[in-house]
N, C-alpha and C positions, 0 to 999 in steps of 0.2 A: 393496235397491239391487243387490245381488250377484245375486237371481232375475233381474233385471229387466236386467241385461247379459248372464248368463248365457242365458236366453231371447231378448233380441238375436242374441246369435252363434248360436247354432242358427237362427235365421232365415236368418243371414246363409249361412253356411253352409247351408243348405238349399238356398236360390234357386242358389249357385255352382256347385253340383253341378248342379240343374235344369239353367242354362245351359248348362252343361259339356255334359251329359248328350245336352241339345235339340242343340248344335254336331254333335259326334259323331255323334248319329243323324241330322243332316241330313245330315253329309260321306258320312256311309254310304250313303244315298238316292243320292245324286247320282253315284257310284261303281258305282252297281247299277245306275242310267240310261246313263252313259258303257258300258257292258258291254252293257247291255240292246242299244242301238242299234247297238254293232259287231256284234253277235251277228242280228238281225234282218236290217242291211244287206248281211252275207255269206251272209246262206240262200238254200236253192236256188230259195227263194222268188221272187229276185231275178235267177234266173237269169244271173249275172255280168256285170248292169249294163252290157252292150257298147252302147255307141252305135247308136241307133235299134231296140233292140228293146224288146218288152213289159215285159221284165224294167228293163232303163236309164227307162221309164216309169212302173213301177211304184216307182223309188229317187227321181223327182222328184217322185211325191204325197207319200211318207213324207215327205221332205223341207219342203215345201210344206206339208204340213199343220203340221208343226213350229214353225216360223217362225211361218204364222198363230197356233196356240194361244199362244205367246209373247209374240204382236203385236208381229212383227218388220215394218216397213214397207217396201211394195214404193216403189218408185227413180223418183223424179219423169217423167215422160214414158216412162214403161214399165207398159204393160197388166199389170199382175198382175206376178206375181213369177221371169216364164220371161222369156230372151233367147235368140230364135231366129237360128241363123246358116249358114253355107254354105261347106265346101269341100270343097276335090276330098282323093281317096284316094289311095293309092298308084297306082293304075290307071285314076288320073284322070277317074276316077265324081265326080258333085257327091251329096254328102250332106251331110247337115241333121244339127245338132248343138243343143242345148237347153240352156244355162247356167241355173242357178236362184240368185236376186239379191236378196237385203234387206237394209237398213239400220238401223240404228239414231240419229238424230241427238246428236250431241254439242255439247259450249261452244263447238267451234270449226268452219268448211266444212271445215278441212283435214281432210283423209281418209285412214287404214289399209283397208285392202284384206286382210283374214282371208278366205284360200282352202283350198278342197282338192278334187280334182279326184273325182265321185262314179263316172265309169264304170272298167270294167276289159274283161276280155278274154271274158266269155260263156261260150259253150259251144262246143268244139273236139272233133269227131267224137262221140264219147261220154261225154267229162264237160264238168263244171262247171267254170271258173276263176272261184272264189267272191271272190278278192281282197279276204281280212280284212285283212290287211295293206295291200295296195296295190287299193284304199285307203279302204275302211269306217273302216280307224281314223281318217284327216284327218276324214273327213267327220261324224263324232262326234264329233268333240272340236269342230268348228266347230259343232254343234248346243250341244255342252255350253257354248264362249262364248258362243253368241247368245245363251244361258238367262239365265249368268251379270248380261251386259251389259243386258241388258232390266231386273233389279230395280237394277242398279248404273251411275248414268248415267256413261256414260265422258266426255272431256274432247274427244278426238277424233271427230268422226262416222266411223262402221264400217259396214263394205259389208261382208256376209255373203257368199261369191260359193263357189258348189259347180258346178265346172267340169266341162264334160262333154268328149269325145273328146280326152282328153291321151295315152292310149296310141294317138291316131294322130296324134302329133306337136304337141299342146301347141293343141289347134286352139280348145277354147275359150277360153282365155286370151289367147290373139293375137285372135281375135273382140271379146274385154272389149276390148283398148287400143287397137282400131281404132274400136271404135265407143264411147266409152265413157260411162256416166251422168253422171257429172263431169268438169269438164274436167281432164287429165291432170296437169296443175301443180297439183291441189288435192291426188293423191295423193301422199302421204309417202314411206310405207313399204307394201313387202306383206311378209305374215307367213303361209309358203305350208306345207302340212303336208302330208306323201306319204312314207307307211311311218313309223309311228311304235308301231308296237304290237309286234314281234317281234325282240329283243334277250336273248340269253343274258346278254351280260356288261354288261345294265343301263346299256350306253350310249346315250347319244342325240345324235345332231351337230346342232350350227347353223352352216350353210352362208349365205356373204354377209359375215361381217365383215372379212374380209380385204380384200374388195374396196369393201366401206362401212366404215373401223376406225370412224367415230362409233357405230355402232351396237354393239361391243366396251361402251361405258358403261352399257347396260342388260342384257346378258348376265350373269345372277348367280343361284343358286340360292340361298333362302332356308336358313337357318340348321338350322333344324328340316325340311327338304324332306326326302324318301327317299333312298333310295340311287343316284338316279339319276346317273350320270356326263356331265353337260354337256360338250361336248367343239367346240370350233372347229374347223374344216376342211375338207377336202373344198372349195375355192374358191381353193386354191394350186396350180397345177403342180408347184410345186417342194417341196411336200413332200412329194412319192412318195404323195400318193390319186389317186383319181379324182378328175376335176374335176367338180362336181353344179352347175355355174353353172347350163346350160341344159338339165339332164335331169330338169325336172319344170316346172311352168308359171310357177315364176318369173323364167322366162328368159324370155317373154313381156313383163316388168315390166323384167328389167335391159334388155331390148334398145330401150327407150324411154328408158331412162335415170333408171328411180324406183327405188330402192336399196330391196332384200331380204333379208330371213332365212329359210331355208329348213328348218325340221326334220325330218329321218328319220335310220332306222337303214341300214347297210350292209346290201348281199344277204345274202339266207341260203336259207338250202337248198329255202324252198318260193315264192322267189321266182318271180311266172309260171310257178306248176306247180298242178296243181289240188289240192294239199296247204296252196294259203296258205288255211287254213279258220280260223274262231274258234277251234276246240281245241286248234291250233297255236301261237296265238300266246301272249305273256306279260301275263295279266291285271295282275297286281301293277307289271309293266313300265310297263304300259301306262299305268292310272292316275297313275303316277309320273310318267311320260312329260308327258301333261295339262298336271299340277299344274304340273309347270316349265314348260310351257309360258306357263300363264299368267300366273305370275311377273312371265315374261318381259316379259308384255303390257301387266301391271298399270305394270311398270317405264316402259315406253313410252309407255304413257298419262299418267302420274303427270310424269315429268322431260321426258322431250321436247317435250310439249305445253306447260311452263313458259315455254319460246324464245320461243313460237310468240303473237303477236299475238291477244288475242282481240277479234271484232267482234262483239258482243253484237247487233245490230243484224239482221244476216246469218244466214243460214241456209241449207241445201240449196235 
């Protein structure tokens, strides 16, 4: 009898480590893809992703292919998975700007809206502004969600949205809420990501709760999370930050009146300099960075969808 438990628990024990083992090497994987793809999206390959050049065309295939290998779903009465749109420049030029848009259906129409905007600044006389920071990192970790959300059906329906010409004034995101795939009252929340990879002192702000406090009740980093410092702000005048209401595309969302949470780090030193490169930035940060982030989301998905009426019936 005593072999025969004895030989039990080493089973048992065996399989637990297995699992253990399998967890850990997949968290590993998926760490070395978040990496992978800020590391890809800021090469020179991409030539600094500026709006309308080869390089910004070449960050909407990678993109695009991504999504498809996923089977992320493109947007009801939208050709494929591009939303093309039009405005003027500083010098009152008309150009064309290219958002890239997939979804995920969830238990309920009501809709999150997970952005990050994929252009940056190009090429300026003789270099590159590769813009790993600002902002390769959003647009991988939105890669890294859409992964996540596709084996784990969320509660919410999720609009994947990688926003193009935000560094000339937020233009594809005001394009999204002008024209948008769902009607505007079905969106909830947007959850907008711009600079989250390059923090010495391992903090990370969520900007919006001040001006949404409901949204304060799913802000919580997990027990066992890293070191990363969650941090409120930056959406008060009054307490001596800057204000990030409307300096990155979720000001596009508050200015319709659909309440955000915005995460990034404050400038730092290779802010829009052709220094903000992959090798700059903080790997271990940055994964960290991620993981709360999608805490955060989990949190969102999980309680605030409980409020929210499900019509089983209904869908996108």
């Amino acid at each position: 009898m005593l072999t025969v438990v004895y030989r039990f628990s080493v089973l048992a024990l065996f399989f637990c480590f297995s699992c253990c083992a399998s967890v850990k090497e997949r968290a590993e994987q998926e760490d070395a893809t978040i990496l992978k793809d800020l590391q890809t999206l800021s090469s020179d390959d991409f030539e600094g992703r500026k709006t309308g050049t080869t390089g910004a065309e070449r960050a909407r295939a990678f993109i695009t292919e991504r999504f498809k290998s996923l089977g992320i779903q493109t947007l009801p009465d939208q050709s494929g998975y591009l939303q093309s749109f039009q405005f003027n420049d500083k010098k009152e030029a008309v150009r064309e700007g290219i958002n890239v848009l997939g979804y995920i259906p969830g238990k309920l129409k009501e809709t999150l809206v997970i952005s990050a905007h994929y252009d940056h600044l190009g090429r300026i006389k003789d270099s590159i502004y590769n813009g790993a920071d600002d902002n390769a990192s959003g647009v991988a970790a939105l890669l890294h969600f859409a992964a996540y959300f596709s084996k784990n059906k969320p509660n919410f329906t999720l609009i994947f949205a990688a926003f193009d010409a935000e560094e000339m004034g937020l233009q594809g995101a005001k394009a999204f809420v002008a024209n948008p795939p769902v009607p505007l009252e079905r969106i909830k929340l947007n959850i907008n990501m711009d600079m989250i990879a390059h923090n010495d002192k391992n903090e990370l702000y969520v900007c919006g709760a001040n001006l949404y406090p409901q949204m304060k009740n799913y802000i919580e980093q997990k027990a066992d999370s890293t070191k990363i410092k969650l941090l409120l702000g930056h959406d008060d005048p009054k307490a001596g930050h800057d204000d990030w209401t409307n300096q990155s595309d979720q000001g596009a969302f508050h200015a319709k009146g659909i309440p955000f949470l915005y995460f990034g780090v404050e400038d730092h030193r290779d802010y829009h300099q052709p220094s903000d490169t992959y090798e700059n930035t903080n790997p271990t940060f940055y994964v960290g960075a991620v993981d709360a982030i999608l805490n955060v989301l989990l949190n969102i998905d999980n309680k605030l969808s409980s409020h929210i009426q499900i019509d089983k019936n209904k869908i996108m």
